[in-house]
N, C-alpha and C positions, 0 to 999 in steps of 0.2 A: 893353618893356611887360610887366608883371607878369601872372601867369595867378591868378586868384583863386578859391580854394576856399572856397565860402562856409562857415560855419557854423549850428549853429542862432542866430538870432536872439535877441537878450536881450531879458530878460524884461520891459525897459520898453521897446520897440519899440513895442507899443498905443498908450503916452501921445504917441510920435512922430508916431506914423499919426495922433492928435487932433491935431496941432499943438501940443503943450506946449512950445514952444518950450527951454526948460530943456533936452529932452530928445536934440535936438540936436547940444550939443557932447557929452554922455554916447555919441549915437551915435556919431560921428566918432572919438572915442577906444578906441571897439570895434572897429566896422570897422579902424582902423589899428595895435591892437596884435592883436588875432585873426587877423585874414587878410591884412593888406597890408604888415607887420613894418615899420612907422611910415616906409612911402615912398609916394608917389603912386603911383596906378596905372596912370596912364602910363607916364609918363618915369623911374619908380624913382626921384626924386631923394628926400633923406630932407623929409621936410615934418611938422609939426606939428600937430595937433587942434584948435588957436586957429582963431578966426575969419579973421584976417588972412592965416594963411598955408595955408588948406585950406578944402572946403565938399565936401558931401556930393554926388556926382556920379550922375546917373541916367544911366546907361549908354547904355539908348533915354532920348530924349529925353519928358520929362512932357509937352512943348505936343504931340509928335507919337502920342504911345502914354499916354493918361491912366487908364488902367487899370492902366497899371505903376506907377502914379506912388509906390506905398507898396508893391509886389513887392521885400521882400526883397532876392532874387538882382536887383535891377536895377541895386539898390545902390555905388558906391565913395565911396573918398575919392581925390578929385585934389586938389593943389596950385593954387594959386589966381595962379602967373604968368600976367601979361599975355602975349599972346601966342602961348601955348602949353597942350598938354594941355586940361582943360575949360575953362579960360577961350577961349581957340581953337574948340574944337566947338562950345561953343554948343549951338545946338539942329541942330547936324549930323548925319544920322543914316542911313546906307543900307544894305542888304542885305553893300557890300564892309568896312564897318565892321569889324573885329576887336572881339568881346564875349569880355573875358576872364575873367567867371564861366561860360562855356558855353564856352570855345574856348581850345585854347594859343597864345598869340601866337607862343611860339617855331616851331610849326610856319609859320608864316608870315614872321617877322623875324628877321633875324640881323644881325651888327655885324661891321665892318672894325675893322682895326686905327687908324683917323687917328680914329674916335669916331664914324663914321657908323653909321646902323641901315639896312638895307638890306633890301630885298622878298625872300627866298628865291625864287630862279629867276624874279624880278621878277614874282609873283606880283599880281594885282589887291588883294586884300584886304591885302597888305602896302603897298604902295604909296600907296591909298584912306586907311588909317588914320596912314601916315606924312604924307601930306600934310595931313589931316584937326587932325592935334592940334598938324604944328608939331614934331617930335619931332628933327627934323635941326636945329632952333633952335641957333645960333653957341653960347650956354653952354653947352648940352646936351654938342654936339660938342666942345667945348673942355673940359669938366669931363673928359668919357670919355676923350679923345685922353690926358690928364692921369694918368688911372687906368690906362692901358694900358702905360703908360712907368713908372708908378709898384711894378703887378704883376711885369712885365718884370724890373724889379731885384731882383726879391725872390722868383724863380719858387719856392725851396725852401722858402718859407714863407708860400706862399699861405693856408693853412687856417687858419692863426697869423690872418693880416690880416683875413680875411673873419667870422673870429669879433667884431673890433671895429668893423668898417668893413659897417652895412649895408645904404648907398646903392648903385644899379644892380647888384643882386644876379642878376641874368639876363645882364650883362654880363660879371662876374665868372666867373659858370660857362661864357661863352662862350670867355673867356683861358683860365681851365683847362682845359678840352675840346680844346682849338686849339695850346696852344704849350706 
């Protein structure tokens, strides 16, 4: 799970807050190249600004927190797999939730080697957010398992790789860190 450093907000943000619809995929395209380096904010997989394959995710949920509904920092962009990440949450939302414009996920998640994300010290709030989004989902784990074997062979040119490669980038610094 990616840890988001928001920025200021662009300058057509207002017409967003009106509902300009237009203004929309322009957000989406910000939020993903400013702060989210064109991956979801879950699951770090690379996703795109199109409608089909991403949508503007409100962190707390709009039906539960309608105040946030145009907050800024409420803001991401998740991937729009079934199953998983916001399509998964939904309007899911509790206190053990990981908010990763206020909070580092990595203090609370971390990854094994087979591609699993695991709760640091089985922690509530990693566990709550790993179960919440879906995030141990068979691709997920099969994609990383993939990446771990793929880093592996290539330990002396990791920095080379991760310059072109940049899906599960919190995963990646976990193998450098680690092995």
């Amino acid at each position: 799970m990616l840890e988001i450093k928001k920025v200021k907000p662009p300058d057509f943000f207002d017409s967003w807050i009106k509902e300009e619809r237009e203004y929309g995929q322009r957000l989406r395209e910000f939020i993903l190249e400013k702060e989210q380096k064109n991956v979801c904010c879950y699951c770090e997989k690379g996703t795109a600004s199109d409608n089909k394959e991403s949508h503007i995710e409100h962190i707390r949920p709009r039906y539960k927190f309608p105040t946030l509904k145009t907050d800024y920092h409420n803001l991401a962009v998740s991937c729009q797999t079934a199953k998983r990440c916001g399509n998964a949450k939904g309007n899911q939302f509790n206190k053990d939730f990981i908010v990763p414009t206020e909070e580092n996920p990595e203090d609370y998640l971390t990854y094994s080697p087979n591609g699993e994300i695991r709760a640091v010290d089985d922690n509530r709030k990693g566990i709550e957010t790993i179960n919440i989004l879906n995030l141990n989902a068979a691709s997920l784990v099969n994609a990383r398992r993939a990446l771990f074997f793929q880093l592996n062979s290539m330990k002396n040119s990791i920095d080379d790789f991760a310059k072109y490669f940049n899906e599960y980038p919190t995963f990646i610094n976990y193998f450098k860190e680690s092995y």
